[in-house]
C-alpha positions as CSV (number, residue, x, y, z in Angstrom):
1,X,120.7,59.7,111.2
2,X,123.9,61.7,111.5
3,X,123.9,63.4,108.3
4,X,119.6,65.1,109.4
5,X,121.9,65.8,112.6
6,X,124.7,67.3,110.7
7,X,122.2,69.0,108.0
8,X,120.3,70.3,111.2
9,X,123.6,71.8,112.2
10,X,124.8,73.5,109.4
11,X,121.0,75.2,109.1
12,X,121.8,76.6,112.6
13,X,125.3,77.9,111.7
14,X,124.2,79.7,108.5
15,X,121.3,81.0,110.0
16,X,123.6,82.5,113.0
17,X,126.0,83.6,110.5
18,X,123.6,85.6,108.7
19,X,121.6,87.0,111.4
20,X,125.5,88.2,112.6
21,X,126.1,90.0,109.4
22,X,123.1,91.9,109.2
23,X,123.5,93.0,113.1
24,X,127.3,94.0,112.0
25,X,125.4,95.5,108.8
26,X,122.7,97.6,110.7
27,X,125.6,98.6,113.6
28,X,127.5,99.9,110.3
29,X,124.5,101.9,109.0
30,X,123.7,103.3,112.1
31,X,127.0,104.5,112.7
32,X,127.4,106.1,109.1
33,X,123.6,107.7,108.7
34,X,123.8,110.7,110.0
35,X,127.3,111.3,108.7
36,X,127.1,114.5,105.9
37,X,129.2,112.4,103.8
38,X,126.8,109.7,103.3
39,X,124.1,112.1,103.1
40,X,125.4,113.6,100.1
41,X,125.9,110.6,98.3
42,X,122.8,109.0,99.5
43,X,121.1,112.4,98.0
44,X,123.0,111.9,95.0
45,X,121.9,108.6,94.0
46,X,118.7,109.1,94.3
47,X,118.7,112.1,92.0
48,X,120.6,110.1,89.8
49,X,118.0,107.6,89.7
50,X,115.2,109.8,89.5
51,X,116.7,111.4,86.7
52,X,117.3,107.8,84.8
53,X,114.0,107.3,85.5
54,X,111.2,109.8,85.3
55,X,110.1,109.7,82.1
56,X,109.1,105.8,83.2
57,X,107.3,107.3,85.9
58,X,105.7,109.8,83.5
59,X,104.4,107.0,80.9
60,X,103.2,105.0,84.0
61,X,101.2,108.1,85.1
62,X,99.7,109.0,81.5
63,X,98.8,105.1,81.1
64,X,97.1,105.0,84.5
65,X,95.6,108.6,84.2
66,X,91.8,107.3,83.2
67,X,92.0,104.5,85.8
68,X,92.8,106.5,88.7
69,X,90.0,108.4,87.7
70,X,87.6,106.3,87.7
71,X,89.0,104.7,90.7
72,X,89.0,107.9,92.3
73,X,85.0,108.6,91.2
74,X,84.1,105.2,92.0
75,X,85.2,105.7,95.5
76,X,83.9,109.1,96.4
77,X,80.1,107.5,94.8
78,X,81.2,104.5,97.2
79,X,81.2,106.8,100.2
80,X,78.2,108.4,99.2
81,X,76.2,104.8,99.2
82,X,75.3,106.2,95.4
83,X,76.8,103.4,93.0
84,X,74.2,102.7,91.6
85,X,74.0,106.5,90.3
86,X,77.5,105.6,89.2
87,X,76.9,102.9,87.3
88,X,74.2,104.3,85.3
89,X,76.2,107.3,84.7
90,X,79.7,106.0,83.7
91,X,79.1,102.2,82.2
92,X,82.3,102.8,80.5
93,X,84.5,103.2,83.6
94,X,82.7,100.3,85.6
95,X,84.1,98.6,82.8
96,X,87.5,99.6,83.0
97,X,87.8,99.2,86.7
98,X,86.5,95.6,86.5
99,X,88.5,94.7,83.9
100,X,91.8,95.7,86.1
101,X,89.7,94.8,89.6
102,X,87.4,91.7,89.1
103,X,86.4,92.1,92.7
104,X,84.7,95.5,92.5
């Protein structure tokens, strides 16, 4: 009985403490933001990171190219009410957007 009383406790003490750190957290952030300082860095890093990672991004895009394609055509026939047309006309890409998307 005491120790679900003391366990109950301690659950409302670290919850408090966190939810004070991330108010003393945001209060911090708010304060710095709009400093030039932080912009600069903040600026910096992310070209850093863009620059670490772009040719990730640029094998993502050529793996994905033909997907978003069809995606993309499979919509715009969606909107038309014309799937059917679709269908008939790309069998190949219904294919390869059911085999990413088994709900479509």
């Amino acid at each position: 009985m005491t120790s679900e009383i003391n366990d109950t406790e301690r659950i409302q003490k670290i919850v408090q403490q966190y939810e004070r750190k991330r108010n003393k957290e945001k209060e911090r952030y708010n304060i710095i933001k709009d400093t030039e300082d932080f912009k600069i860095k903040n600026r910096q890093r992310a070209k850093d990171h863009y620059n670490l990672n772009k040719h990730i991004k640029k094998e993502r895009y050529e793996t994905d190219k033909e997907y978003m394609n069809a995606r993309s055509q499979y919509n715009y026939y969606k909107k038309k009410d014309k799937l059917d047309i679709f269908e008939h006309k790309y069998p190949n890409k219904i294919a390869m957007l059911k085999q990413r998307n088994p709900q479509i």
